[in-house]
C-alpha positions in Angstrom: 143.6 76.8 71.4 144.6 79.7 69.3 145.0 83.4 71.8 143.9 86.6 70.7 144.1 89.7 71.6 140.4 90.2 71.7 137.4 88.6 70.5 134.1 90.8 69.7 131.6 89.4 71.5 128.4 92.0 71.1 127.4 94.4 68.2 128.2 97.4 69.5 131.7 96.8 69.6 131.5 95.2 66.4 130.5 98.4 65.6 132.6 100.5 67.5 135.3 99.1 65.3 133.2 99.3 61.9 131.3 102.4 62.1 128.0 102.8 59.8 129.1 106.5 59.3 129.9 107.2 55.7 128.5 103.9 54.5 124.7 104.8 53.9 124.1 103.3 50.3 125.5 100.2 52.0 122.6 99.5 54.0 120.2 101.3 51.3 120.9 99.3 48.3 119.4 96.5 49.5 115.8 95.4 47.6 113.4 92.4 48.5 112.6 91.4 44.3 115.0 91.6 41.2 115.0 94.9 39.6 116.1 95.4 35.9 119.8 95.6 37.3 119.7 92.1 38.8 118.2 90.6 36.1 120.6 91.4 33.7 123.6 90.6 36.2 121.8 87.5 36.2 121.5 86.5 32.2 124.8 87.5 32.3 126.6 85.1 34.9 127.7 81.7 34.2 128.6 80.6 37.6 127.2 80.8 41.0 128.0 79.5 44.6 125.0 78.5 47.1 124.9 78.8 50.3 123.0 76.0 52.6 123.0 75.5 56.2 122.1 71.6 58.4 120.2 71.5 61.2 122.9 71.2 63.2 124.6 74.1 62.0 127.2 73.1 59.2 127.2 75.5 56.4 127.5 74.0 53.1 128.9 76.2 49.7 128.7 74.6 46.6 129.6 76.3 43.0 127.6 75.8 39.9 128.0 76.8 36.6 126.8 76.3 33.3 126.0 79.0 30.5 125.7 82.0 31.2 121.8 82.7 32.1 121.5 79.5 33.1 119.8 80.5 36.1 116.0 81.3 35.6 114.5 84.6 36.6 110.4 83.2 36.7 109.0 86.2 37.9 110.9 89.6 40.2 110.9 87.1 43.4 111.5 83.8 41.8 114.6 81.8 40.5 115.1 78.7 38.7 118.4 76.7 39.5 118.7 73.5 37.3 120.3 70.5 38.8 123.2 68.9 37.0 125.2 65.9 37.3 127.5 65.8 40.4 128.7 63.7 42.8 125.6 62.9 44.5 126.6 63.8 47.9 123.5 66.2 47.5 124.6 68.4 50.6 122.8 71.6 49.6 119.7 69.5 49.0 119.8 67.4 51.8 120.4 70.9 54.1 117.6 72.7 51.9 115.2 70.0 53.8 116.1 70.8 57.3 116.2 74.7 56.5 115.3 76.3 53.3 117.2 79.3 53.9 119.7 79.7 51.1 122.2 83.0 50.0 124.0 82.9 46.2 126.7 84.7 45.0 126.5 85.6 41.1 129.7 85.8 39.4 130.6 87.3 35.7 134.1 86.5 34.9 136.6 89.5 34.5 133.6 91.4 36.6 134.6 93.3 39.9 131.1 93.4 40.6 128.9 90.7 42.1 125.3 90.1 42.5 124.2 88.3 46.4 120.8 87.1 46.9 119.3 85.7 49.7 116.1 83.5 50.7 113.7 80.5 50.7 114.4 77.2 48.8 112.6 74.3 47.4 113.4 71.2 45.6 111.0 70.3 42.7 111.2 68.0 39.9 109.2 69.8 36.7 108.7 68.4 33.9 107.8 71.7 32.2 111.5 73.4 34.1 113.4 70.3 33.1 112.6 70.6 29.4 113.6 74.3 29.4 116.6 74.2 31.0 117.5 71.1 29.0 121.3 71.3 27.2 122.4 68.7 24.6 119.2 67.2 24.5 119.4 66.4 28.7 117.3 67.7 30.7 118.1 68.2 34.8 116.4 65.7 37.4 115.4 68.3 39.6 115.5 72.3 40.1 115.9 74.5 42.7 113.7 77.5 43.6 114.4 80.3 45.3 111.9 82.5 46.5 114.0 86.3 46.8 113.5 87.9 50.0 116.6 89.9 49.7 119.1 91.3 46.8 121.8 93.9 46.3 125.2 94.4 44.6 128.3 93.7 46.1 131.4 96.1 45.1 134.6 94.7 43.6 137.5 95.3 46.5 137.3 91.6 47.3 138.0 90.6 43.6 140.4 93.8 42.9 142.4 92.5 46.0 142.4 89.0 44.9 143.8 89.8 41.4 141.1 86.9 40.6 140.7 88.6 36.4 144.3 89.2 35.9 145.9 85.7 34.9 149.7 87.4 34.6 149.5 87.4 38.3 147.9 84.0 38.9 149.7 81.5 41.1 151.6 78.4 38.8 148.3 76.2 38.4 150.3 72.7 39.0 151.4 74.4 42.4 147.5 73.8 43.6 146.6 70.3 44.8 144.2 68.0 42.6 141.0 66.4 43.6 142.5 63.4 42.9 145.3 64.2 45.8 142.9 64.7 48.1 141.2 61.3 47.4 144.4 59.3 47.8 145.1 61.2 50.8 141.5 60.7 52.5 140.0 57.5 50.8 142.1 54.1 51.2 142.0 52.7 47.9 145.1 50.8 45.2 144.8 52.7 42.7 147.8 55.6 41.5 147.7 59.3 41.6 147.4 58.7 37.9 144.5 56.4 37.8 142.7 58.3 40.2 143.4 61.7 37.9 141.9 59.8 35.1 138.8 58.8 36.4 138.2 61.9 37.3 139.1 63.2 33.6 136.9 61.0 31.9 133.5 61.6 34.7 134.3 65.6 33.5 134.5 64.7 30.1 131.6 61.8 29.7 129.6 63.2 32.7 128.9 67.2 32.6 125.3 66.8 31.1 
């Protein structure tokens, strides 16, 4: 068991250690609908992560991206994710069923800003959704909505720090390990590194919409 120093165990010495003083449009930026500003952060995003949590606890984050705008504003407390293909593991689905509380992160690529939302979700299947948010003539199973109960902008240190829009400074890309490393490493199967890679090249190429 890793030993520490000290671990914060109540909020006042949480906040003892981060004081509120100085930071007031911090806690005042917050809104409970999506103003003009979120809206167009939101027409302007191509890629999201979602937040879900199990009954027992396990958080879940899955990314999804498509177009920018992808994501549906319906009305100033209502979004529209479509479903695409996956892997069918369904987590975030399967966690939205036990508890519908969900948070998403918007992202704009080469953007220090980002846009978090938190609230309720459903699962529906629409025929009237599936049709709009249909690309290449194929429309999505199933959609997610979120009902907005809380929205704000989130400043750029994290991505400033990270050096995430400045690909001089990006690590060698071949250093990283592939999907396809991970399944030899957790799945017993006879197939190659290679074989493995290239299922998984074709299902991106044959299997995106």
């Amino acid at each position: 068991m890793l030993i520490v120093d000290e671990e914060i165990e109540s909020k006042s010495r949480l906040r003892e250690l981060l004081p509120t003083e100085g930071f007031t449009n911090t806690f005042l930026k917050v809104t409970d609908e999506l103003n003009g500003v979120a809206r167009k952060f939101i027409a302007t995003a191509p890629f999201i992560i979602v937040a879900t949590k199990s009954s027992n606890g396990l958080i879940d984050v899955s990314p999804k991206g498509d177009p920018a705008g992808f994501v549906e504003v319906y009305d100033n407390k209502t979004l529209i994710i479509p479903d695409r293909l996956g892997n069918h593991r369904v987590d975030g689905f399967q966690n939205i069923l036990e508890d519908p509380n969900v948070a998403i992160l918007f992202i704009v690529p080469g953007h220090g800003d980002t846009l978090r939302i938190a609230g309720k979700a459903r699962i529906v299947r629409d025929s009237a959704i599936n049709k709009r948010h249909a690309i290449n003539g194929k429309e999505p199973s199933l959609a997610m909505v979120v009902d907005v109960q809380e929205a704000f902008m989130h400043c750029s240190k994290s991505l400033i720090r990270s050096r995430l829009w400045y690909p001089d400074k990006w690590p060698a890309r071949k250093t990283a390990p592939t999907l396809a490393e991970w399944v030899l490493a957790t799945v017993e199967r006879e197939q190659t590194l290679d074989e493995v890679q290239d299922d998984h090249s074709s299902d991106e190429t044959m299997r995106l919409y």
